[in-house]
MARTI-460534 format. One record per atom (N, C-alpha, C, O): residue in three letters; x negated, y negated, z negated. Coordinates in steps of 0.1 Angstrom, whole numbers, padded with zeros to 4 digits, always signed. Atoms other than C-alpha are relative to their C-alpha. Example, Ala and Ser with C-alpha at 12.3 -4.5 7.8 and 13.67 -1.06 7.14 Angstrom:
BEGIN
Ala-0009+0012+0000Ala-0123+0045-0078Ala-0009-0012+0000Ala-0019-0012-0007Ser+0009+0011+0000Ser-0137+0011-0071Ser+0008-0011-0008Ser+0003-0022-0009
END
This chain:
BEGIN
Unk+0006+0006+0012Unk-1297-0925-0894Unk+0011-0005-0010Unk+0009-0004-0022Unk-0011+0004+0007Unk-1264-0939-0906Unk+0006+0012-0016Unk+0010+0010-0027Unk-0005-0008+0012Unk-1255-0908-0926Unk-0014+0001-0012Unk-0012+0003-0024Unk+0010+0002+0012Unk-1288-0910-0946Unk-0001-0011-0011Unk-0008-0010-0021Unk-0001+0007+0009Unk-1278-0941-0963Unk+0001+0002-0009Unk-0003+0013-0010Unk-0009-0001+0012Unk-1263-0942-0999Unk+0010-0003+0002Unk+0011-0010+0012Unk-0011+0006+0000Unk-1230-0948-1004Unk+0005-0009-0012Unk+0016-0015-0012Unk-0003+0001+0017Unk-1230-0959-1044Unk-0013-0005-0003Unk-0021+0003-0008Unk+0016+0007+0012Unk-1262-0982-1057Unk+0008-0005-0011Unk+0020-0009-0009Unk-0002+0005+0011Unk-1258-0991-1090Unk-0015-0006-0005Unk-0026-0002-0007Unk+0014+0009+0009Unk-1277-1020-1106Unk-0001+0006-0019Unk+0007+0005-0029Unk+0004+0001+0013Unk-1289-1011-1138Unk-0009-0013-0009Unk-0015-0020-0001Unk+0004+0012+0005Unk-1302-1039-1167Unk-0005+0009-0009Unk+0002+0018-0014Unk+0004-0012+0008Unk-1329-1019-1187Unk-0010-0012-0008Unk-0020-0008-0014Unk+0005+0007+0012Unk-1341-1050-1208Unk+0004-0003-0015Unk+0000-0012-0023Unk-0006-0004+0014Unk-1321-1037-1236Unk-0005+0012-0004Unk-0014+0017+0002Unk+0003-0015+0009Unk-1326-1006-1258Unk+0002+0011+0007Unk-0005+0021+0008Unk-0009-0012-0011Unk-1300-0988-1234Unk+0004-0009+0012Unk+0009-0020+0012Unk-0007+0009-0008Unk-1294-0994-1200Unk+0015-0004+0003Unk+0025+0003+0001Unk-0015+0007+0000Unk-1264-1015-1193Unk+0005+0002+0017Unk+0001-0008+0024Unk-0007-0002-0013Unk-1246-1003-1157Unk+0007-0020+0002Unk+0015-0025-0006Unk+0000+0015+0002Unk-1243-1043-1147Unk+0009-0002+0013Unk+0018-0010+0012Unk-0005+0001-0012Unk-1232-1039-1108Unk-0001+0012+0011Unk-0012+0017+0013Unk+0000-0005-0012Unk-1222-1018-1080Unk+0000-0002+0015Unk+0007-0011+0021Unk-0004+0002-0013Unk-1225-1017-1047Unk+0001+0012+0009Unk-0007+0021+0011Unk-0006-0014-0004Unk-1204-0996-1027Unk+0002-0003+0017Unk+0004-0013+0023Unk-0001+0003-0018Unk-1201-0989-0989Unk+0013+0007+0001Unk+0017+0018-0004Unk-0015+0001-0005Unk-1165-0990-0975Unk+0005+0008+0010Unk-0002+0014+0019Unk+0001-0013-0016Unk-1148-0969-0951Unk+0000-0009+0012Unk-0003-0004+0022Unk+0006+0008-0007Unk-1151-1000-0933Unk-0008-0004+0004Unk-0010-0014+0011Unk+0019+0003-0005Unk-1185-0998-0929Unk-0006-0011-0009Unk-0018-0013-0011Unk+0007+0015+0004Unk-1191-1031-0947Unk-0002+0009-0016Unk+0002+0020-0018Unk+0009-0001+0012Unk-1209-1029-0986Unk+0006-0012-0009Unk+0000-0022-0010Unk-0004+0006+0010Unk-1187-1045-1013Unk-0006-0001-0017Unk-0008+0010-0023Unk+0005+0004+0011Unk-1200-1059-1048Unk+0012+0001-0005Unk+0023-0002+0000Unk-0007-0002+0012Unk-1185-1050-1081Unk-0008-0004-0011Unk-0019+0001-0013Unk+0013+0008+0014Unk-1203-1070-1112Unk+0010+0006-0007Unk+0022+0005-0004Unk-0005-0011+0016Unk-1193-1048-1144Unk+0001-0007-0007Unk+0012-0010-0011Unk+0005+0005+0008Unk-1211-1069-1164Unk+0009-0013-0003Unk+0012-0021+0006Unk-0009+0015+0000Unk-1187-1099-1179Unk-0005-0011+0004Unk+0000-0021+0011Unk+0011+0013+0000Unk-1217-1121-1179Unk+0000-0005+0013Unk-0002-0016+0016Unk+0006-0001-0015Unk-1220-1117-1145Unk-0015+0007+0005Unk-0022+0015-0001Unk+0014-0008-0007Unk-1251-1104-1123Unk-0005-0006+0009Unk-0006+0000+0020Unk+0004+0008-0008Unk-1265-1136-1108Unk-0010+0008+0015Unk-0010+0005+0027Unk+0005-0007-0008Unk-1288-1111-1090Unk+0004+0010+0014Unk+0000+0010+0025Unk-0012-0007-0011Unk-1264-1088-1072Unk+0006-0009+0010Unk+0005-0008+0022Unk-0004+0011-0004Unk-1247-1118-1065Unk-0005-0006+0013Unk+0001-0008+0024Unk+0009+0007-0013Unk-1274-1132-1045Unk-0004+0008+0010Unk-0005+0003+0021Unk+0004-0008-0010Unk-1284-1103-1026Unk+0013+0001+0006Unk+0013+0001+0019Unk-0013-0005-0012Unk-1244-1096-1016Unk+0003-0017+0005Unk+0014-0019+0010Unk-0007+0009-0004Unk-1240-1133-1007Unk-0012-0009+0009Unk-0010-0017+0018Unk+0014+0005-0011Unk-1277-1142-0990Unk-0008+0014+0008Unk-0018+0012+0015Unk+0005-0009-0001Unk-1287-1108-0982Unk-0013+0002-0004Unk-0019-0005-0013Unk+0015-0001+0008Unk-1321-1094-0987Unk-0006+0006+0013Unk-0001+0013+0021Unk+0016-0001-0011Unk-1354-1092-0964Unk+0002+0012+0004Unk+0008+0019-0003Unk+0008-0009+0004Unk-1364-1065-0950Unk-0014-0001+0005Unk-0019-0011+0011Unk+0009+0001+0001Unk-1396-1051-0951Unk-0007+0000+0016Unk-0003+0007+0026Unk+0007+0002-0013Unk-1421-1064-0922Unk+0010-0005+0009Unk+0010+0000+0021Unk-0009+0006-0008Unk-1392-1085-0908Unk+0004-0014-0012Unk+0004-0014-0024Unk-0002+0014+0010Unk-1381-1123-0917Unk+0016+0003+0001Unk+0023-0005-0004Unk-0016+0002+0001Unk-1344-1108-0911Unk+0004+0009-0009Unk+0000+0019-0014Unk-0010-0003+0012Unk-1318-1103-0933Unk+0012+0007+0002Unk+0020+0003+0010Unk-0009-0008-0003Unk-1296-1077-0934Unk+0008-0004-0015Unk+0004-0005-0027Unk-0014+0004+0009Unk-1258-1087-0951Unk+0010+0014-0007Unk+0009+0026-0005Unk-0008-0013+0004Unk-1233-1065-0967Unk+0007+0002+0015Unk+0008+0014+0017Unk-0007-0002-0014Unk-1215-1066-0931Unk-0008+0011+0010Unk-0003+0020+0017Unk+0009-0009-0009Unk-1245-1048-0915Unk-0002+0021-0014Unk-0010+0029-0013Unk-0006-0011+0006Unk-1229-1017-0943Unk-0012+0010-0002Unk-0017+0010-0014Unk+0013-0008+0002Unk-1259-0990-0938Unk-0012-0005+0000Unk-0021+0000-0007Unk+0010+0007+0000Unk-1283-1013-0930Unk-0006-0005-0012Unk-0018-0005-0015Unk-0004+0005+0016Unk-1275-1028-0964Unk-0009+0005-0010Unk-0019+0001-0016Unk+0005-0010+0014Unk-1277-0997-0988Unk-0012+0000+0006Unk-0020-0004-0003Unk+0010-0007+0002Unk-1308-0986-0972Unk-0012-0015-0004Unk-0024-0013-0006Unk+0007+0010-0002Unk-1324-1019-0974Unk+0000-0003-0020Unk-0010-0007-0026Unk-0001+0000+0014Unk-1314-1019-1013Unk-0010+0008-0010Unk-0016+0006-0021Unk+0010-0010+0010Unk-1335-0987-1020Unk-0011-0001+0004Unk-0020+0007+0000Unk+0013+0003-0002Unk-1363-1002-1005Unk-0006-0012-0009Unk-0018-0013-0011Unk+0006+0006+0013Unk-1364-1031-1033Unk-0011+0005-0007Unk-0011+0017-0010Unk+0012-0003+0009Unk-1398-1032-1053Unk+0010+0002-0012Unk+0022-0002-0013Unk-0003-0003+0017Unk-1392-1020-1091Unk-0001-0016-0001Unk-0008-0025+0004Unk-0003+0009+0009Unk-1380-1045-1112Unk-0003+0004-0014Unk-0001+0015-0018Unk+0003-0002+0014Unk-1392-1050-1147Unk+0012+0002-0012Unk+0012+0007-0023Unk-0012+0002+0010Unk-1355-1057-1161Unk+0009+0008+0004Unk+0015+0015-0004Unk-0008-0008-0013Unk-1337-1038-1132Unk-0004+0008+0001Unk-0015+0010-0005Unk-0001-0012-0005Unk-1334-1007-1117Unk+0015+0004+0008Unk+0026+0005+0003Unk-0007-0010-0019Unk-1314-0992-1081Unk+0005+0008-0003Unk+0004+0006-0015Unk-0004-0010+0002Unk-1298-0962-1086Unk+0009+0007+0008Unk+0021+0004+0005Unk-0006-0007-0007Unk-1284-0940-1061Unk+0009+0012-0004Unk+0006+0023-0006Unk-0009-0011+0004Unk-1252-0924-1072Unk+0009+0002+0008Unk+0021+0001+0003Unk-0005-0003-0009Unk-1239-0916-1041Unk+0006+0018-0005Unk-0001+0026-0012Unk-0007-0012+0006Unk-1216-0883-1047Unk-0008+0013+0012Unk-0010+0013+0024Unk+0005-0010-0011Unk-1232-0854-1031Unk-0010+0003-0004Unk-0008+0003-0016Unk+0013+0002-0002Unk-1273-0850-1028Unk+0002-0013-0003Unk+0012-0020+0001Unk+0009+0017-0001Unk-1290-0882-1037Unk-0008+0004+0011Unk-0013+0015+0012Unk+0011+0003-0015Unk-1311-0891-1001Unk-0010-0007-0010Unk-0021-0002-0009Unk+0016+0005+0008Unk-1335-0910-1027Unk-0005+0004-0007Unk+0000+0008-0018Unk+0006-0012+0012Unk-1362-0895-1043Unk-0004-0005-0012Unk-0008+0002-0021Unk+0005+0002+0012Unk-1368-0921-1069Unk+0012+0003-0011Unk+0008+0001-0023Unk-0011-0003+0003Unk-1329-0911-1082Unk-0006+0016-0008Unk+0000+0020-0018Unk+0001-0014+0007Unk-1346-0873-1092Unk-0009-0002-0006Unk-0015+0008-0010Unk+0013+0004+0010Unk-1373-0890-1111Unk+0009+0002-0015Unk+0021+0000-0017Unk-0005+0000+0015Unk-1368-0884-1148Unk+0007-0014-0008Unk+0015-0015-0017Unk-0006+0016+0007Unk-1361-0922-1156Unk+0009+0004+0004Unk+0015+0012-0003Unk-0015+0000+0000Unk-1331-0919-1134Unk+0011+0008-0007Unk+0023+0005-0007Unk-0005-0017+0005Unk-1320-0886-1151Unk+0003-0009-0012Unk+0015-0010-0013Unk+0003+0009+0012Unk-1326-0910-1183Unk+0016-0013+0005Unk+0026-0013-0001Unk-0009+0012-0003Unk-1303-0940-1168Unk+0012+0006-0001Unk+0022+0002-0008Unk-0014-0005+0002Unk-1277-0918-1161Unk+0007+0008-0009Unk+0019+0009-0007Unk-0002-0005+0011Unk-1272-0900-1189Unk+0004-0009-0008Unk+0015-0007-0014Unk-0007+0005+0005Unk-1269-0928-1205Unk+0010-0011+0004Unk+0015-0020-0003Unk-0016+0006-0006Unk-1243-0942-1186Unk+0013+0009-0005Unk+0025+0005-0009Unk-0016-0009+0001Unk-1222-0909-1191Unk-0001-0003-0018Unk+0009-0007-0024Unk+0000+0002+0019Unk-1231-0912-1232Unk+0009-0010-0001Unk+0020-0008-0006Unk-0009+0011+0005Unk-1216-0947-1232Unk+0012+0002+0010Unk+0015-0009+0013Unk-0014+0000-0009Unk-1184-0937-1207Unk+0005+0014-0006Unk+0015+0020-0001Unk-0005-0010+0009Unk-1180-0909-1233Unk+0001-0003-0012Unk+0011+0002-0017Unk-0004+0011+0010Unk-1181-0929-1262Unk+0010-0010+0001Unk+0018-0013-0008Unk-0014+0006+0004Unk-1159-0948-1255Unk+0007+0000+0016Unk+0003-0007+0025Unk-0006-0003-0009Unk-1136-0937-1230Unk+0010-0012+0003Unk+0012-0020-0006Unk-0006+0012-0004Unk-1113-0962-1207Unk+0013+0005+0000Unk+0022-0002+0003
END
């Protein structure tokens, strides 16, 4: 089951016009699940899930960035967010099917628009 995870969630912030790529979270060749906040502001959210973990579903335990697969898959099980959005950009196949939904197609696009506009 381990290789079905993701390796690449990206938080998206879609309470703007365009979404804004805000946080990553990336699985290590160490197995463990490292946070990257993009966003200057920060991403109190990210934050809290890589530093308290997050539920899962039909259990009171919490799985940490340490628990690595356990993690991502526990990420793409998050309910929709009204401001947010998950995004599986794991390199290869996406394993998640809400990633071939047209929003996502939409999210990411404009991520590459603004990483082509203005190049780093």
């Amino acid at each position: 089951m381990a290789d079905e995870s993701p390796t690449l969630m990206v938080l998206y912030d879609i309470g703007s016009s365009k979404p804004q790529r805000v946080a990553e979270f990336r699985l290590t060749p160490a197995g463990r699940v490292a946070l990257a906040v993009i966003d200057p502001a920060g991403c109190p959210l990210a934050e809290e899930w890589h530093d308290d973990g997050i539920e899962t579903l039909g259990s009171a335990h919490r799985v940490t960035p340490d628990d690595g697969h356990a993690f991502m898959r526990a990420l793409v099980q998050l309910f929709e967010m009204s401001y947010y959005r998950l995004v599986d950009e794991s390199v290869g196949e996406s394993r998640n099917p809400a990633t071939s939904s047209p929003w996502a197609k939409i999210v990411q696009q404009g991520a590459h628009n603004a990483s082509s506009a203005n190049p780093s």
